[in-house]
Z-matrix of the N, CA and C atoms (Angstrom, degrees):
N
C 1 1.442
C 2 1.533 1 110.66
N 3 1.629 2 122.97 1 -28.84
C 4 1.283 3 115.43 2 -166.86
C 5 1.558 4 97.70 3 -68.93
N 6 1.491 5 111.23 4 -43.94
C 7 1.404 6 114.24 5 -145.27
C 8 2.254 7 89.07 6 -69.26
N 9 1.024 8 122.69 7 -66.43
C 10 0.990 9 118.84 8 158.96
C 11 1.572 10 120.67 9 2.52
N 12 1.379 11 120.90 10 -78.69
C 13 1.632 12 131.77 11 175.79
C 14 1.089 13 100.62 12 -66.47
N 15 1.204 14 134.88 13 -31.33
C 16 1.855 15 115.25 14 175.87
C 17 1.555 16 95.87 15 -84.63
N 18 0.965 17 113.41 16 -5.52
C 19 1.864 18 94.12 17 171.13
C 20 1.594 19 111.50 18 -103.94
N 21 1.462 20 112.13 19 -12.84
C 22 1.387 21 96.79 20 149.15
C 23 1.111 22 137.16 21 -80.78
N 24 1.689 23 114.63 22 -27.96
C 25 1.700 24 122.55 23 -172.59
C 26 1.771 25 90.19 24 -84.63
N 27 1.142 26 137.97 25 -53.58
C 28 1.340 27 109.80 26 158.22
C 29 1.284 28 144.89 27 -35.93
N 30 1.264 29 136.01 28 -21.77
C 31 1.482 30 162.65 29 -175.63
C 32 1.564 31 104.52 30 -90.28
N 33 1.717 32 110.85 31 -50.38
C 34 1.457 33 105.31 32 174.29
C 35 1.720 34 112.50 33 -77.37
N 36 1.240 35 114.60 34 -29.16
C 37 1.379 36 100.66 35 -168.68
C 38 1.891 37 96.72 36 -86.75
N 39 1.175 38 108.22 37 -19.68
C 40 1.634 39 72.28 38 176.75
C 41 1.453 40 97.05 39 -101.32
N 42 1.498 41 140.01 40 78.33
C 43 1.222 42 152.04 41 157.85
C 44 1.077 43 106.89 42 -154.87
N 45 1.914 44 113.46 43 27.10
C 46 1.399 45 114.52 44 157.84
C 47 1.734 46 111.12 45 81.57
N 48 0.825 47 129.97 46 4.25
C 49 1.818 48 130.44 47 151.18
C 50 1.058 49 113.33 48 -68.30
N 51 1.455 50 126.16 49 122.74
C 52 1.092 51 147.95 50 -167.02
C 53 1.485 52 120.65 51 -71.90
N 54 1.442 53 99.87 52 -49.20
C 55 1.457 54 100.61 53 155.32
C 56 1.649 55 109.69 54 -164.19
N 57 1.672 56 110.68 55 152.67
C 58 1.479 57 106.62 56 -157.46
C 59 1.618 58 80.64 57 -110.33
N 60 1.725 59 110.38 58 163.31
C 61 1.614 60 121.74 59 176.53
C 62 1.390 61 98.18 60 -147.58
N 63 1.161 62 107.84 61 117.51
C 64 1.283 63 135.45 62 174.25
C 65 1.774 64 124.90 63 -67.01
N 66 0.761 65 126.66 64 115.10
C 67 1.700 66 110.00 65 -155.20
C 68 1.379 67 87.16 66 -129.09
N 69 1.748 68 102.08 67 150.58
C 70 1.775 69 107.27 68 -153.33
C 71 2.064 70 90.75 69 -158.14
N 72 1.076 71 87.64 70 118.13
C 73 1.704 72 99.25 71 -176.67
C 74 1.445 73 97.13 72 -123.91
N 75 1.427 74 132.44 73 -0.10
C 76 1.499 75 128.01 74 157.59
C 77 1.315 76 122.29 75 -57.73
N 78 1.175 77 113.98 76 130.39
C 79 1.915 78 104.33 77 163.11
C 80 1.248 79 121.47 78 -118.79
N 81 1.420 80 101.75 79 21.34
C 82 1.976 81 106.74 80 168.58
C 83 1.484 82 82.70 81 -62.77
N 84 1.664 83 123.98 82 158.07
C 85 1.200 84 122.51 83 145.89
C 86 1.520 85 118.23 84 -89.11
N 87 1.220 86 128.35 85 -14.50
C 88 1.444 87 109.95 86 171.34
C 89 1.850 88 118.81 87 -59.73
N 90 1.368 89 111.06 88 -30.53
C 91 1.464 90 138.26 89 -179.03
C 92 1.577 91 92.32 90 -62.66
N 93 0.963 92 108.42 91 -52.98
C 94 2.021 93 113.94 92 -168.62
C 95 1.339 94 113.59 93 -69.83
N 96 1.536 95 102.29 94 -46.95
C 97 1.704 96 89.69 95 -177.45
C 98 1.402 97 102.21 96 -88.96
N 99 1.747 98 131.98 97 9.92
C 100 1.551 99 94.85 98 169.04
C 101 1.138 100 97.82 99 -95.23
N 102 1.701 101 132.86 100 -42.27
C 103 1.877 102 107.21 101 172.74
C 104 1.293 103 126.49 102 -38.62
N 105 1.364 104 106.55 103 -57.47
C 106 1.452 105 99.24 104 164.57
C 107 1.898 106 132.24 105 -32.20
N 108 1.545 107 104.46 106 -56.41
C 109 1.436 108 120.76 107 170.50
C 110 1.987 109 109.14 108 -53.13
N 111 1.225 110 122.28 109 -34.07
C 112 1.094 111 129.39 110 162.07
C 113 1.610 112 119.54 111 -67.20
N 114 1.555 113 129.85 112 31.05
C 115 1.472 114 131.46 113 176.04
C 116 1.361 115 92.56 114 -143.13
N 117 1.362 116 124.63 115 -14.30
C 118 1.716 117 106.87 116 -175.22
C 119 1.203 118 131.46 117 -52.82
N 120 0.804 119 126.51 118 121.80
C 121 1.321 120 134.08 119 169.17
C 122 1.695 121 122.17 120 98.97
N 123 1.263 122 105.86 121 16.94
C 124 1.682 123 124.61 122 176.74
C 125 1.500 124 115.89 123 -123.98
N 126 1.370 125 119.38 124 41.79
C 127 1.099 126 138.04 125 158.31
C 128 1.415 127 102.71 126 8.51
N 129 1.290 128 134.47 127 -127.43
C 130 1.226 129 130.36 128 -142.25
C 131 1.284 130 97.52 129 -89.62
N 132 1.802 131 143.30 130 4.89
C 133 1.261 132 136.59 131 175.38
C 134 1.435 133 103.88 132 -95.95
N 135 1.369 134 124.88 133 10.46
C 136 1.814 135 103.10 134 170.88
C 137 1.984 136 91.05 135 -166.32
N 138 1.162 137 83.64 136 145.69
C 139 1.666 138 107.60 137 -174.68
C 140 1.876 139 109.09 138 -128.03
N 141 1.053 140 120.56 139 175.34
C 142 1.092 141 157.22 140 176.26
C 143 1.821 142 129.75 141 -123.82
N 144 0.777 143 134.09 142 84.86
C 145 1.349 144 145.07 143 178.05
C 146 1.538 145 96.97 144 -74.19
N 147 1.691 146 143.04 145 116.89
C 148 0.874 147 146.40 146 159.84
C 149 1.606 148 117.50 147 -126.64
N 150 1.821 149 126.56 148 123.79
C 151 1.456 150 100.19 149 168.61
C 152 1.555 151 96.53 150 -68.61
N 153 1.302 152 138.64 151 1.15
C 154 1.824 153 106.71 152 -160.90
C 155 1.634 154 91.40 153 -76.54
N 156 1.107 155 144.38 154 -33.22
C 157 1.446 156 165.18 155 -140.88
C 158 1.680 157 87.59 156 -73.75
N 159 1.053 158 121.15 157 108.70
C 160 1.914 159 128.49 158 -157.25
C 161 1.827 160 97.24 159 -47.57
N 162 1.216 161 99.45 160 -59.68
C 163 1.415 162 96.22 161 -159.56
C 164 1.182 163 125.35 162 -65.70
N 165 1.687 164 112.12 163 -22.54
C 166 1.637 165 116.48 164 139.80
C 167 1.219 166 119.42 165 -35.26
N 168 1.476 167 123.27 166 -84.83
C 169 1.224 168 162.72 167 169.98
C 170 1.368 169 90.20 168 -8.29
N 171 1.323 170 143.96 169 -72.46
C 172 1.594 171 165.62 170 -149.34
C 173 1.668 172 85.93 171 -59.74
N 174 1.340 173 120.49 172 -57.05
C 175 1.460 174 132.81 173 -141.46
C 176 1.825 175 97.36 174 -80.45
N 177 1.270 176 120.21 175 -20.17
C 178 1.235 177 143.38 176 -167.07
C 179 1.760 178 103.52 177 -67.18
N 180 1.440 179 104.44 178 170.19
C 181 1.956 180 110.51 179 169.00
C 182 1.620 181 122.61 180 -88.24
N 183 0.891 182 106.14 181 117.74
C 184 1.516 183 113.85 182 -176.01
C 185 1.652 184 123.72 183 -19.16
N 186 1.289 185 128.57 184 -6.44
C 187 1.326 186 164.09 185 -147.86
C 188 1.946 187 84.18 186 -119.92
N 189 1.238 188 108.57 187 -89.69
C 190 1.705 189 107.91 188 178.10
C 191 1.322 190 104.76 189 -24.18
N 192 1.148 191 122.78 190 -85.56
C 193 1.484 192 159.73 191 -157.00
C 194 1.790 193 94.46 192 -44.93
N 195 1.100 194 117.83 193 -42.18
C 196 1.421 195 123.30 194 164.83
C 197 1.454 196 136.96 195 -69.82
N 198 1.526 197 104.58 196 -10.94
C 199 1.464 198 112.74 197 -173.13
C 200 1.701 199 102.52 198 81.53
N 201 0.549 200 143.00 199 -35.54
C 202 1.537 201 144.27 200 -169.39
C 203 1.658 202 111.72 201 -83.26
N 204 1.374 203 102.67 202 71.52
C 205 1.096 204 116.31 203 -167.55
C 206 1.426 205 140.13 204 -149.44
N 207 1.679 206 109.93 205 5.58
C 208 1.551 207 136.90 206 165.62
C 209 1.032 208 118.72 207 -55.89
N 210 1.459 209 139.00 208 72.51
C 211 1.448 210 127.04 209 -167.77
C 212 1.298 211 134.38 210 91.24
N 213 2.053 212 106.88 211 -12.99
C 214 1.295 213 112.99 212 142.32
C 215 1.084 214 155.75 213 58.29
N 216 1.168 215 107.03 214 162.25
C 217 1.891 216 117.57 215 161.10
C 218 1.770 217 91.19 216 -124.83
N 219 1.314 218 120.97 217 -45.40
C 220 1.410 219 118.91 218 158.56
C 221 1.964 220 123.13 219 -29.65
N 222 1.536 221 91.55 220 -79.18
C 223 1.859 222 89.23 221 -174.97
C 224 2.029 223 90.96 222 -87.32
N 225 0.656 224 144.34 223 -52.49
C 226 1.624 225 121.67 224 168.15
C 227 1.518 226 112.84 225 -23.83
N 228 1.481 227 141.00 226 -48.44
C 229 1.234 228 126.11 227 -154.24
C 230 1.624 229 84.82 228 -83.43
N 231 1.335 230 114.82 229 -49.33
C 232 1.800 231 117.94 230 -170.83
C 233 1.589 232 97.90 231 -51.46
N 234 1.570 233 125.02 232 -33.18
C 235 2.078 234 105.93 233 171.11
C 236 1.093 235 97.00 234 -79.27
N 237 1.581 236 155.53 235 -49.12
C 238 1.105 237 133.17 236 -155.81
C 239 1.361 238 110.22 237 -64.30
N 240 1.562 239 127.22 238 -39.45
C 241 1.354 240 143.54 239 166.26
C 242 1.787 241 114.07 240 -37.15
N 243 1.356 242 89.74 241 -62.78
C 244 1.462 243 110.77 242 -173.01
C 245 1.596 244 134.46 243 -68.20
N 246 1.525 245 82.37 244 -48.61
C 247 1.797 246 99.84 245 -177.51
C 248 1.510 247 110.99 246 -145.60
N 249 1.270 248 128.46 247 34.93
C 250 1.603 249 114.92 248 -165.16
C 251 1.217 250 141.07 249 -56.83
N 252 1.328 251 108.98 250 15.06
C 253 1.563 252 143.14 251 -175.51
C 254 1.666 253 85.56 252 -76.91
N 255 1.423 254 106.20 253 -62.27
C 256 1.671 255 92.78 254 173.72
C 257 1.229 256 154.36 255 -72.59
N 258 1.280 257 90.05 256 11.90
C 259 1.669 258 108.98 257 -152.10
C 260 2.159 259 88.13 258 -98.79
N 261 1.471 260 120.51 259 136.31
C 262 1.371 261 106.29 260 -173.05
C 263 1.757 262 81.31 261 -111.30
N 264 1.781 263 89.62 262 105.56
C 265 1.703 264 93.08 263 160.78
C 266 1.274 265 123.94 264 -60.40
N 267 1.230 266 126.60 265 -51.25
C 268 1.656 267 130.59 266 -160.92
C 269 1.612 268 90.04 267 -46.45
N 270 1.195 269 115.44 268 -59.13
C 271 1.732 270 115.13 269 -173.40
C 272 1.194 271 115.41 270 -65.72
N 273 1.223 272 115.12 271 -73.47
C 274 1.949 273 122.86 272 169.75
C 275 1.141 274 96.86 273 3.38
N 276 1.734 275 118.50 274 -76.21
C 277 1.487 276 138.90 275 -162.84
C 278 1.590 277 105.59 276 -52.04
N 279 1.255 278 109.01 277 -37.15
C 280 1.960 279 98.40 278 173.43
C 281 1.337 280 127.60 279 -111.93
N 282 1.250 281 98.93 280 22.69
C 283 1.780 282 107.84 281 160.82
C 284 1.275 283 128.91 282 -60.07
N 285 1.099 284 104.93 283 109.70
C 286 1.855 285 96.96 284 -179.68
C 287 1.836 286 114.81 285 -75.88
N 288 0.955 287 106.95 286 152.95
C 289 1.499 288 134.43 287 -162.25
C 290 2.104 289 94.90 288 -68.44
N 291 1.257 290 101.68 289 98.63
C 292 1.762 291 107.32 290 169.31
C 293 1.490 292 106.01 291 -79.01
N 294 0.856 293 130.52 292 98.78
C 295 1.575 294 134.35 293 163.63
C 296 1.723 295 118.93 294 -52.32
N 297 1.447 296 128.00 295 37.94
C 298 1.443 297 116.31 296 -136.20
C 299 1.807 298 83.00 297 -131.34
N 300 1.433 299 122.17 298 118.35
C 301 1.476 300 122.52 299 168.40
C 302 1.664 301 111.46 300 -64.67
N 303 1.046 302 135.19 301 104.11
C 304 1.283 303 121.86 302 177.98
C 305 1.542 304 93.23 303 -68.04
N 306 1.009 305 124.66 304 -69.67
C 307 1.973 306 116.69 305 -174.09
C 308 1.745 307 124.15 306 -31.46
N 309 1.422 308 97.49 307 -17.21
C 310 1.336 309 100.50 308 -166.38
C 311 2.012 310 83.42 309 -86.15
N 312 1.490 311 96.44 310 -70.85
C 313 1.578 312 100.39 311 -165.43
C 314 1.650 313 116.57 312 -38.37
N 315 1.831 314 98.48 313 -24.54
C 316 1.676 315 90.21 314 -171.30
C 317 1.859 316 95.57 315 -71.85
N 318 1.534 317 104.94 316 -31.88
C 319 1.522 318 104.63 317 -174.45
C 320 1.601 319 110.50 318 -44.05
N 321 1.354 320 115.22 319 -43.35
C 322 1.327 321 123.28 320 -166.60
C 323 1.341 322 113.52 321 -78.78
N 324 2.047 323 123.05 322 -10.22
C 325 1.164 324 99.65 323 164.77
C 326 1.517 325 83.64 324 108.76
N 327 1.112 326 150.77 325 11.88
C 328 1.519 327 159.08 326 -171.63
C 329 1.415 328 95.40 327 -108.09
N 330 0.904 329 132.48 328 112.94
C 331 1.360 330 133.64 329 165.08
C 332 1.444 331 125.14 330 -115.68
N 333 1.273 332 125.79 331 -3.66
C 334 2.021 333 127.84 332 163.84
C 335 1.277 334 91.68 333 -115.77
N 336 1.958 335 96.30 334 142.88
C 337 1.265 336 127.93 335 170.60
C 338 1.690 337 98.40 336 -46.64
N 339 1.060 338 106.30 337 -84.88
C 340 1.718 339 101.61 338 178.46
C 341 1.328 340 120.76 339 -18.85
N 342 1.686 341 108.46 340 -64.13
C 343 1.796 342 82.33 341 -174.59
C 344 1.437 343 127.08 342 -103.27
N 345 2.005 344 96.60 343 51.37
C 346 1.488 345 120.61 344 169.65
C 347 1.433 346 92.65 345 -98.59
N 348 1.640 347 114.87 346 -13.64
C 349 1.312 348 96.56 347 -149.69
C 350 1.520 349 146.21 348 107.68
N 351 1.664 350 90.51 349 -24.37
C 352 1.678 351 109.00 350 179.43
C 353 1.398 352 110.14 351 -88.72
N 354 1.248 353 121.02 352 83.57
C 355 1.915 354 124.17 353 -149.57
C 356 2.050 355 70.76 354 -86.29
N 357 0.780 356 150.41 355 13.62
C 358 1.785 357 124.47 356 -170.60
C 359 1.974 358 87.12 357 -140.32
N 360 1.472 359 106.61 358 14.75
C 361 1.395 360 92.47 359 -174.68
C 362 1.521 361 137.79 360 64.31
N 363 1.140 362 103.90 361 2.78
C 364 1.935 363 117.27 362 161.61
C 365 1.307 364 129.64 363 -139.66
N 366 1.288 365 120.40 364 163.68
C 367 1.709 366 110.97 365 170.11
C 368 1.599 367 83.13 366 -147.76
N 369 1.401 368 93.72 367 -172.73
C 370 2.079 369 105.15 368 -146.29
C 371 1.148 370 113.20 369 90.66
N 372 1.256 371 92.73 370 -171.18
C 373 1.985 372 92.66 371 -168.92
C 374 1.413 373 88.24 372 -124.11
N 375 1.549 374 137.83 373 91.96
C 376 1.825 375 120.39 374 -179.12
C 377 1.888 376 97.14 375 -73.88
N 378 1.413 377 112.33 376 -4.20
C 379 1.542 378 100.17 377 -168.48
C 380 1.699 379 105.61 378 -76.50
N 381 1.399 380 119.33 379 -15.90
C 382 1.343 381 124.97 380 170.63
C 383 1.783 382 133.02 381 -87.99
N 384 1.392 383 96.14 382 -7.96
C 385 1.484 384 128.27 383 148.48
C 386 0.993 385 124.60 384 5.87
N 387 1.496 386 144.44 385 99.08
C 388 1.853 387 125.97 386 -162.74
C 389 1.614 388 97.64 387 -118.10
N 390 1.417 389 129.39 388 173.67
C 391 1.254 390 121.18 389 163.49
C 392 1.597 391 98.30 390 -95.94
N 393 1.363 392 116.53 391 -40.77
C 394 1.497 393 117.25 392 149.54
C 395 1.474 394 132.03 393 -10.59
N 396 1.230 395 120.18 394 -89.54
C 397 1.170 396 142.09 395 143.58
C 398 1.511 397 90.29 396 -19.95
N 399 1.061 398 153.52 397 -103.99
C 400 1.265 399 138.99 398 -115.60
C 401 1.346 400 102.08 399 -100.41
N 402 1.354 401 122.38 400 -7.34
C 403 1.817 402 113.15 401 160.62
C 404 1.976 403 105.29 402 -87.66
N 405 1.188 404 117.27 403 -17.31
C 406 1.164 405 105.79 404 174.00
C 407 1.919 406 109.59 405 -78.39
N 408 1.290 407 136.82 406 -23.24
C 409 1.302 408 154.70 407 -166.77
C 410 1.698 409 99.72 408 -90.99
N 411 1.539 410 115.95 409 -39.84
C 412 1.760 411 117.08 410 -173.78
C 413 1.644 412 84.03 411 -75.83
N 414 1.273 413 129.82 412 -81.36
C 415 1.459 414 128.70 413 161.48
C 416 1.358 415 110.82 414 -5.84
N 417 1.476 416 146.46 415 -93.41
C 418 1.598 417 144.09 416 -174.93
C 419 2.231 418 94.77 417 -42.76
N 420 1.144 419 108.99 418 -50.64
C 421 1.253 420 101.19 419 -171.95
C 422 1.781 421 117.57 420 -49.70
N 423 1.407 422 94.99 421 -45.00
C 424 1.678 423 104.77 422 -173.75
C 425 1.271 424 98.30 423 -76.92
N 426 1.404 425 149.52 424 -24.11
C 427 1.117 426 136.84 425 150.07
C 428 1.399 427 120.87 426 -58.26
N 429 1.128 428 128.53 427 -41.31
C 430 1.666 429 122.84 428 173.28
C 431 1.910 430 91.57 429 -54.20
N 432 1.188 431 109.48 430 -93.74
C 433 1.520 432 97.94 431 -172.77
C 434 1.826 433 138.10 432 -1.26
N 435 1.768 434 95.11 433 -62.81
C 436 1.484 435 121.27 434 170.45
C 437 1.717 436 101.70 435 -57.90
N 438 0.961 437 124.81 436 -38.06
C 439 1.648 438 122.83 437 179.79
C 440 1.299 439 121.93 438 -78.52
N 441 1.619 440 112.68 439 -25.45
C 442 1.320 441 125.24 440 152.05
C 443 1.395 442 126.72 441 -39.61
N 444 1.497 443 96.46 442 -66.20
C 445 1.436 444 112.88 443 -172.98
C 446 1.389 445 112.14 444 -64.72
N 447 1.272 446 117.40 445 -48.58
C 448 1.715 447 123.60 446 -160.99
C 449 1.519 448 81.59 447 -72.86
N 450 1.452 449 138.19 448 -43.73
C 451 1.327 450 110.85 449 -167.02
C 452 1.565 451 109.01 450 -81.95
N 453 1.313 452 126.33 451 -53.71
C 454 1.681 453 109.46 452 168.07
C 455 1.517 454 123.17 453 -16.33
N 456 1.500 455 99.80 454 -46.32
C 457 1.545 456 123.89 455 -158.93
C 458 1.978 457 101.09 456 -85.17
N 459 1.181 458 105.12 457 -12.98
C 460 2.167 459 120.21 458 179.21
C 461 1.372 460 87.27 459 57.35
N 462 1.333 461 127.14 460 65.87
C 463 1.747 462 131.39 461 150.80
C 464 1.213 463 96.67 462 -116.43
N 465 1.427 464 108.83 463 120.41
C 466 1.554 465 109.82 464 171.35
C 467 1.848 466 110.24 465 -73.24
N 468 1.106 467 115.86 466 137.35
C 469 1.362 468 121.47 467 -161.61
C 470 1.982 469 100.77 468 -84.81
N 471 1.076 470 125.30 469 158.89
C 472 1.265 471 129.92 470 -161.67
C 473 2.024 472 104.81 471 -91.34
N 474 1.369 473 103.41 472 118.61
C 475 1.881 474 89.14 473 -174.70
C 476 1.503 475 95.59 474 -77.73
């Protein structure tokens, strides 16, 4: 995957883009450090947008911030926001609440949903789900990005 993204952020910058930002909503860490590994050495022409990156992370819904957040009330409110054509309400609505940190279990070296425990592939609560909530979260997101860039780029961003 790295070699891949350095052959795109190479491809855009020599076709004259000023600078490319890489945006990363994975929290496997093998996934993180190879996008990441795909910006080395292009200093202020390529960035990384990550919520795992704390001070993102901070700005996030208490749901993120917990690990409990694969499918959600976190990334559920961002489809209802986004695309809710995809989102299957009748079910959403009777999901019971997985209490399960995915960040913690990956910490521990757990790497399948199953033997986190998440036999349906999520934890969070998506049954508490807002479209609210998830235009205020696409909003904090497009600001992590924009803060990326202007800082790669040494524009101090406007408080």
């Amino acid at each position: 995957m790295t070699q891949y993204l350095v052959a795109i952020v190479d491809g855009l910058l020599a076709s004259g883009i000023r600078h490319v930002c890489l945006v990363n909503n994975h929290l496997e860490p093998a996934h993180d450090a190879a996008v990441r590994a795909a910006i080395v050495g292009r200093d202020t022409k390529a960035s990384v947008a990550c919520p795992l990156t704390k001070r993102w992370a901070r700005t996030l819904s208490a749901e993120f911030k917990s690990g409990q957040c694969h499918a959600g009330r976190y990334e559920t409110s961002i489809m209802m926001a986004a695309a809710p054509e995809l989102v299957n309400e009748p079910l959403r609505t009777r999901l019971p609440s997985v209490p399960i940190s995915l960040s913690d279990k990956l910490r521990e070296g757990v790497m399948t949903f199953e033997a986190m425990g998440m036999e349906s592939a999520y934890a969070g609560d998506p049954a508490s789900a807002s479209i609210e909530e998830g235009e205020q979260l696409i909003q904090r997101l497009g600001e992590m990005v924009v803060g990326e860039v202007l800082e790669a780029l040494g524009v101090k961003a406007a408080s």
